[in-house]
Every structure is written in C-alpha cells, then in structure tokens.
N, CA, C and O of each residue as an XYZ file, in Angstrom:
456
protein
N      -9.731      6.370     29.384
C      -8.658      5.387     29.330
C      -7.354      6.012     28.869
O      -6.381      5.260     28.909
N      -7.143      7.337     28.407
C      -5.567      7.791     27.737
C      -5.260      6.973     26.582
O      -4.257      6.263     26.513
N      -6.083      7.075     25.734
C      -5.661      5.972     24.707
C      -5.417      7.422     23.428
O      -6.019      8.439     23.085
N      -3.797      6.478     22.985
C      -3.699      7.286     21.841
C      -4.047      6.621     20.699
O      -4.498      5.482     20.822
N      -3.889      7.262     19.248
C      -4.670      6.461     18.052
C      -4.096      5.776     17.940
O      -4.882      4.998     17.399
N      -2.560      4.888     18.021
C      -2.241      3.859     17.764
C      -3.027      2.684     18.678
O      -3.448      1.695     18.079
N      -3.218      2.796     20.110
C      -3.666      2.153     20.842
C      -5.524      1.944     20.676
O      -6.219      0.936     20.805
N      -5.831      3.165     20.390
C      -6.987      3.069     20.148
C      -7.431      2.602     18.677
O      -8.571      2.339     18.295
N      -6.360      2.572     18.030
C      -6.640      1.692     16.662
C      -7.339      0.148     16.967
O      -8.464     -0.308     16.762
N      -5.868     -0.507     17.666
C      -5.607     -1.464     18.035
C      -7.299     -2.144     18.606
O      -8.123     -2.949     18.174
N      -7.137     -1.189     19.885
C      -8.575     -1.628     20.715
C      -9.728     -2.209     19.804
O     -10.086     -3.387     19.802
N     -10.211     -1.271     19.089
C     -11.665     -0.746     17.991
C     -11.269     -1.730     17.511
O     -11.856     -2.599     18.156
N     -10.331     -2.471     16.419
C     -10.405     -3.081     15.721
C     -10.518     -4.882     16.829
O     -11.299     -5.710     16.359
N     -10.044     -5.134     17.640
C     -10.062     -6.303     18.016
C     -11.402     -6.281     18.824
O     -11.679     -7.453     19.077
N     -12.508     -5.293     19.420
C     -13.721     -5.085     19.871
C     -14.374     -5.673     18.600
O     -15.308     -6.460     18.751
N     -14.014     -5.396     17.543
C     -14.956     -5.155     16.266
C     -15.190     -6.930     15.876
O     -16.242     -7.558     15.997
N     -13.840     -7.457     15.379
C     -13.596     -8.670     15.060
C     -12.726     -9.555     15.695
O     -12.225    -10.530     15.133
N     -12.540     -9.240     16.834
C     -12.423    -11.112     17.770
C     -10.499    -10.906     17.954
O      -9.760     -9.922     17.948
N     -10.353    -11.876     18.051
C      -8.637    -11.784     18.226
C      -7.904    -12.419     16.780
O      -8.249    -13.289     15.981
N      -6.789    -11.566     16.884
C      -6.336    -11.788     15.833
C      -5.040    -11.432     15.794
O      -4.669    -10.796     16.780
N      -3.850    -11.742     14.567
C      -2.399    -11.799     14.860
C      -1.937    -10.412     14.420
O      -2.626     -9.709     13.681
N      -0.676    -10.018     14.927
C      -0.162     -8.760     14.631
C      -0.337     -8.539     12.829
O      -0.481     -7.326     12.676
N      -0.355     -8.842     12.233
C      -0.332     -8.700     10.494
C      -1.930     -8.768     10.322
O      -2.411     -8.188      9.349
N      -2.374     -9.124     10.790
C      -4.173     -8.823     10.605
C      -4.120     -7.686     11.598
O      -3.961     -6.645     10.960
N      -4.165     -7.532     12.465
C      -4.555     -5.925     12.721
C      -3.659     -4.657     12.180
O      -4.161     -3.537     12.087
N      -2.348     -4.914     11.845
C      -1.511     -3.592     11.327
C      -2.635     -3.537     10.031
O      -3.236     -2.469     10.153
N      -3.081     -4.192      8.988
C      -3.567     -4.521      8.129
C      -5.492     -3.430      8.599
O      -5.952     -2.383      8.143
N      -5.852     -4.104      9.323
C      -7.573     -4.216      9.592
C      -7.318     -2.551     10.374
O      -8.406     -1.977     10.351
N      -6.208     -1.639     11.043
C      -6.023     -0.656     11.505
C      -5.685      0.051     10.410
O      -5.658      1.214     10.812
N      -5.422      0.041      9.310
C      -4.383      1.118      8.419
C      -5.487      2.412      8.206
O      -4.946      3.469      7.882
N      -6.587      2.433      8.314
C      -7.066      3.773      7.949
C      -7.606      4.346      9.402
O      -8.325      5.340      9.506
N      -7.217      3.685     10.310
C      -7.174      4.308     11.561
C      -6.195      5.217     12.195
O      -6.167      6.292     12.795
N      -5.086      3.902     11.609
C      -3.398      5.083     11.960
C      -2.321      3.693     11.583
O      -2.034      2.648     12.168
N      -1.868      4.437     10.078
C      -0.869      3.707      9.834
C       0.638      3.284     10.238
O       1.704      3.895     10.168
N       0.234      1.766     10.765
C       1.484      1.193     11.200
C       2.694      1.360     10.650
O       2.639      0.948      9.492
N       4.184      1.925     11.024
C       5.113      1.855      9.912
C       5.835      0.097      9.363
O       6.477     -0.185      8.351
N       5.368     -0.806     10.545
C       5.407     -2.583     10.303
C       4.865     -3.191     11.741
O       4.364     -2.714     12.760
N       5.208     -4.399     11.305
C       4.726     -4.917     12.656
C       5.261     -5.289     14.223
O       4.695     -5.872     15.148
N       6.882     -4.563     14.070
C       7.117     -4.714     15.079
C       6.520     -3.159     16.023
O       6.644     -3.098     17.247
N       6.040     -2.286     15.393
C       5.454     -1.656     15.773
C       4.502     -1.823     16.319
O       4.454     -1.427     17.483
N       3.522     -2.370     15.826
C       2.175     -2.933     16.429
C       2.260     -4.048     17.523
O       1.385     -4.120     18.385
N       3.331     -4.928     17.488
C       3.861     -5.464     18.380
C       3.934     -5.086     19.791
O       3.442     -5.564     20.814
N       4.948     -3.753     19.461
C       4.845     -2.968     20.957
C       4.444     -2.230     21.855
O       4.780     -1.890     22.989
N       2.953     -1.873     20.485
C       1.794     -0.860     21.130
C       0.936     -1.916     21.914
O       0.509     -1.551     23.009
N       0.583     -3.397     21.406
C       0.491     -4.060     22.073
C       1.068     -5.201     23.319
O       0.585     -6.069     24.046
N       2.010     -4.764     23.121
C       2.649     -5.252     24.742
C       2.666     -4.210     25.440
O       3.175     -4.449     26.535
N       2.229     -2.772     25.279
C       2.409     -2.298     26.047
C       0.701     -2.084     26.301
O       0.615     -1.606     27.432
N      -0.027     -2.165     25.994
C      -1.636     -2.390     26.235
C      -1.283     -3.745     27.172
O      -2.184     -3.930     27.990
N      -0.588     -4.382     27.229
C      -0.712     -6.090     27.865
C      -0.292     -5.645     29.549
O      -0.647     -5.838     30.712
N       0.682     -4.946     28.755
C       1.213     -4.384     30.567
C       0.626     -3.215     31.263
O       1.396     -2.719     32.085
N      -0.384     -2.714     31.170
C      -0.950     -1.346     31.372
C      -1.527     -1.527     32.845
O      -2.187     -2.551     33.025
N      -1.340     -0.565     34.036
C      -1.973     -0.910     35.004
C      -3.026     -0.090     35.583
O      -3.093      0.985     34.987
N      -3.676     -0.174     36.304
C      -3.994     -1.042     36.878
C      -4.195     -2.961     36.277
O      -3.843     -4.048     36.736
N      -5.029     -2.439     34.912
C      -5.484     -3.641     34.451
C      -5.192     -3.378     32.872
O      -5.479     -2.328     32.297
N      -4.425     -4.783     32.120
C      -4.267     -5.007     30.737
C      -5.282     -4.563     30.295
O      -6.251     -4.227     30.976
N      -5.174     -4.488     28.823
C      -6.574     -3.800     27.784
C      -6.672     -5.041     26.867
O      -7.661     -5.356     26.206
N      -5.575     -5.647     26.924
C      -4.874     -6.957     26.003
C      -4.431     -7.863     26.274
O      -4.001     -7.657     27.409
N      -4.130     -9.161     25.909
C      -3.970    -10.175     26.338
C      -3.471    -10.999     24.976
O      -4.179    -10.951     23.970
N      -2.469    -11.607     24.981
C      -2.044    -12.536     24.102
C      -2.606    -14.348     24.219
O      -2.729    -15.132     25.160
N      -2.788    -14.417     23.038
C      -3.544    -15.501     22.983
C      -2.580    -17.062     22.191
O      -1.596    -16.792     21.502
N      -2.960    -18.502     22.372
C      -2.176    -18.884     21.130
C      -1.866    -18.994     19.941
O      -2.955    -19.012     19.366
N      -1.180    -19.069     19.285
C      -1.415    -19.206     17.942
C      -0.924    -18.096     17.610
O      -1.176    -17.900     16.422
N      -0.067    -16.861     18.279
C      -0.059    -15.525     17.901
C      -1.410    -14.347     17.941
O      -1.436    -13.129     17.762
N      -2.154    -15.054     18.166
C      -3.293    -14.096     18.500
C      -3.481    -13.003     19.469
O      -3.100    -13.377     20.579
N      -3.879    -11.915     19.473
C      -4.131    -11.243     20.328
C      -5.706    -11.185     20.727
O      -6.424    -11.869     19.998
N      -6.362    -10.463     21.785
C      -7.436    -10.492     21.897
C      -7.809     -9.626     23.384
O      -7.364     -9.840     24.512
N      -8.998     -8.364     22.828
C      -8.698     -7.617     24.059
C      -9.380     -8.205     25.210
O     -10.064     -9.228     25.184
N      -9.115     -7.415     26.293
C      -9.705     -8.100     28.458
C     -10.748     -7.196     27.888
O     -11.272     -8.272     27.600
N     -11.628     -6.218     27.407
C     -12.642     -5.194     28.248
C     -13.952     -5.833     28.912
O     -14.631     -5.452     29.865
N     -14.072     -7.057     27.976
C     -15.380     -8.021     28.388
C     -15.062     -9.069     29.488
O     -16.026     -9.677     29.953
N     -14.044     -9.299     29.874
C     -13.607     -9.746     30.823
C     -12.276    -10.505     30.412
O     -11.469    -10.083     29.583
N     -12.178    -11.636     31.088
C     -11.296    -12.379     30.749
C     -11.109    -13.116     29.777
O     -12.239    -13.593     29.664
N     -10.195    -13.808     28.562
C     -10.229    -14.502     27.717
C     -10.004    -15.772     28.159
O      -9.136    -15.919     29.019
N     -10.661    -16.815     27.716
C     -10.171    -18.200     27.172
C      -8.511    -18.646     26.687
O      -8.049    -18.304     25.598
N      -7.739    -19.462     27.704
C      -6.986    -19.107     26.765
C      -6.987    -20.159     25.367
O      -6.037    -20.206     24.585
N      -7.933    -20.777     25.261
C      -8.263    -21.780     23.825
C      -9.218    -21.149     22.731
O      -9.754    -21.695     21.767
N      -9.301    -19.091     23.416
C      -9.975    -18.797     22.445
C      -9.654    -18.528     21.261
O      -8.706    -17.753     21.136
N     -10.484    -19.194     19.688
C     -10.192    -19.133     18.496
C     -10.461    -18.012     17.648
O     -11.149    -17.398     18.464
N     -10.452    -17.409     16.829
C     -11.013    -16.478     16.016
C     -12.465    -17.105     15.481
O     -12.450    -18.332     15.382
N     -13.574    -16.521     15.162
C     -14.860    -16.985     15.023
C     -14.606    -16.817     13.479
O     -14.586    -15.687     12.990
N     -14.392    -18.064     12.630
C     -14.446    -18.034     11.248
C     -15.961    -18.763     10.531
O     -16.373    -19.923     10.524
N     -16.591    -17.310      9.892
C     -17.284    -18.205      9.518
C     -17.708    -19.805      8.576
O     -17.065    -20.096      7.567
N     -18.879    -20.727      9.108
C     -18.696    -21.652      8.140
C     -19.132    -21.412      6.964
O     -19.907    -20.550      6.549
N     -18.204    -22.793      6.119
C     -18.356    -22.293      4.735
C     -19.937    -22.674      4.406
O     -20.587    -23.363      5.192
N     -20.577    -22.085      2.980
C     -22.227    -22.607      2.600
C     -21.714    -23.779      2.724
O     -20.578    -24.249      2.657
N     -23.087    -24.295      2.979
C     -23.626    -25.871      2.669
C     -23.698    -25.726      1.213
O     -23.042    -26.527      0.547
N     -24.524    -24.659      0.496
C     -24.946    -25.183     -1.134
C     -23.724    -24.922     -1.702
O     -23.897    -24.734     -2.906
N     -22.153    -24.787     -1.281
C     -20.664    -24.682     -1.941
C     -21.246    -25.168     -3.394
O     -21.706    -24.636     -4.404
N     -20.946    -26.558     -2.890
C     -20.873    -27.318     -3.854
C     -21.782    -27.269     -5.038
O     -21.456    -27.578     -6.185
N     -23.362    -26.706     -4.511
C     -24.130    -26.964     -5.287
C     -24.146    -26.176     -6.267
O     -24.521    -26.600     -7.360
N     -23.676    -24.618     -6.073
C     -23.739    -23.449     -6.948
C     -22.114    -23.388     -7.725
O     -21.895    -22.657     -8.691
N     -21.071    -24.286     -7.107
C     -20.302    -24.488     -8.346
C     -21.083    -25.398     -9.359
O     -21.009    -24.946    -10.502
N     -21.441    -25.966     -9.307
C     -22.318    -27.224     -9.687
C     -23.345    -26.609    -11.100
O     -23.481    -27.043    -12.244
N     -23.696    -25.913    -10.680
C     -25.289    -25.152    -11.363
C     -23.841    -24.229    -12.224
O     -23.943    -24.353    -13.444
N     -22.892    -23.584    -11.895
C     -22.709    -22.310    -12.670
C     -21.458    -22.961    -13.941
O     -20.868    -22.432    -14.883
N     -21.473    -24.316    -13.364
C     -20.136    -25.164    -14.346
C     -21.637    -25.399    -15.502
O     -21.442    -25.698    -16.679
N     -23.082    -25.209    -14.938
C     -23.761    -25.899    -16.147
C     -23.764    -24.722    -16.942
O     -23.228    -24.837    -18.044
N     -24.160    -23.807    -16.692
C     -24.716    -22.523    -17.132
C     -23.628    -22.568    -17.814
O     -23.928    -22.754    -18.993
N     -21.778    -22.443    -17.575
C     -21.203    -22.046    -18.211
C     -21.074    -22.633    -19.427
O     -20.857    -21.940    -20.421
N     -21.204    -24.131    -19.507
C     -21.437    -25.238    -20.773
C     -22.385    -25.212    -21.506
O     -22.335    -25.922    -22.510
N     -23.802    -24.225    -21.208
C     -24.764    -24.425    -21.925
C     -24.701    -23.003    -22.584
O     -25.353    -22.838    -23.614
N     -23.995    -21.999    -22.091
C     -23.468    -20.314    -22.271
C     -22.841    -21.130    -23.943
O     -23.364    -21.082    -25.056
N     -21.637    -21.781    -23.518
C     -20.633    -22.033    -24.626
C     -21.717    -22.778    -25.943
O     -21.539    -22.495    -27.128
N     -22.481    -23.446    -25.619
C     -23.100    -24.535    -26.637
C     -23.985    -23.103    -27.587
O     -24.080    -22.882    -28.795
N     -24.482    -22.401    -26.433
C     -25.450    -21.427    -27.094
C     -24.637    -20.583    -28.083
O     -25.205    -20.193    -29.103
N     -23.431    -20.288    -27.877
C     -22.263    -19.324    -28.599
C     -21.827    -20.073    -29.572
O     -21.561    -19.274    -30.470
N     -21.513    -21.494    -30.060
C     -21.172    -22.110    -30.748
C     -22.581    -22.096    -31.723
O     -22.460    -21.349    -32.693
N     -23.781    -22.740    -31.631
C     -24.620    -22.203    -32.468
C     -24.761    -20.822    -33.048
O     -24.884    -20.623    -34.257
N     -24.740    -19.960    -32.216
C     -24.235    -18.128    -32.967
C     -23.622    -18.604    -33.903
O     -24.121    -18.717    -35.023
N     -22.576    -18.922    -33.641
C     -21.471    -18.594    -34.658
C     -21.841    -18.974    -35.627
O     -21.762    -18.264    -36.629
N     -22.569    -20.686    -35.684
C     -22.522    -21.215    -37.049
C     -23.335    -20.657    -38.067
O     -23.225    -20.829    -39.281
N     -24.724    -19.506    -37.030
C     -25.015    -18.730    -38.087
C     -24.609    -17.933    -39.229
O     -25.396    -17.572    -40.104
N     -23.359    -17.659    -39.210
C     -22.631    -16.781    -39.611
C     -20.979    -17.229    -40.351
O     -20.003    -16.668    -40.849
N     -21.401    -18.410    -40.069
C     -19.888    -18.902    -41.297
C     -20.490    -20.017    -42.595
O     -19.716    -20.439    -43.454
C-alpha cells in the first residue's frame, strides 16, 4: 500500500478500535508517530480519503473517521462503546457499606486508646 508512519499510524489504530475523531486518534497514535496537532492528522487523513485507486478512509458523522479496508462503512456507523455493568449500582452500594463499617471499626480503635 506505500503507507508512511503517519498514515500507517492512522490505519492500525482505526483497524484496532472502530472510528473515531481526529483528537482520539492524534492521541491513540502518539507512540506510533507523534502528531505535531490536529490539523495535521486532519490532512494525513484527507489525504487517505482521497487516495486512488480506492480511499483507505472515509469520514463519518459526528466527526468521526473510520477506515474502507473491510469494505464499505455505514454512514450511521457509531463507535462501539461499551455497556456500562449492570451490578454499577450494586458495587457502589456494597463499597459505600464497607466504607461505613471500615470507619465504625476505626472509631472503636481509637477509643481503645484515649
């Protein structure tokens, strides 16, 4: 493909994790090949968008980018965030006790000792 490391930053990282906006990949690329900002990354990717025969890239809404190699994109495709636990709630729940029964246990310490 002639890909240099800025471009091939770019690629690897949106193969890896889905599409995403210029400030998440200058970011998710930096130990690949550091961006000097994002209008930089900007134009390594428009110029992946325009590449011919065939784009490598494709702009998405929302500011997203997202690469063609698997074929074509959606254009309603979202970033895959995972959902949050179900037990959220429950393990704030349990660790607000622990922390109240931590404190009760420390307050008895002490009174040993005054």
């Amino acid at each position: 493909m002639n890909l240099g490391r800025r471009e091939l930053a770019l690629v690897c990282v949106l193969m890896l994790r889905g599409p995403q906006t210029v400030g998440e990949l200058r970011g998710r690329t930096e130990r690949m090949h550091p961006f000097t900002d994002l209008e930089e990354v900007e134009r390594v990717l428009e110029s992946l968008a325009s590449r011919e025969p065939e784009p490598l890239v494709a702009r998405l809404p929302r500011g997203r980018w997202a690469h063609l190699l698997g074929g074509l994109v959606e254009a309603s495709a979202e970033p895959a965030v995972p959902p949050p636990p179900s037990s959220f709630d429950a393990r704030i729940e349990a660790l607000e006790r622990e922390v109240d029964e931590l404190k009760r246990q420390f307050a008895e310490f002490r009174k040993q000792f005054e």
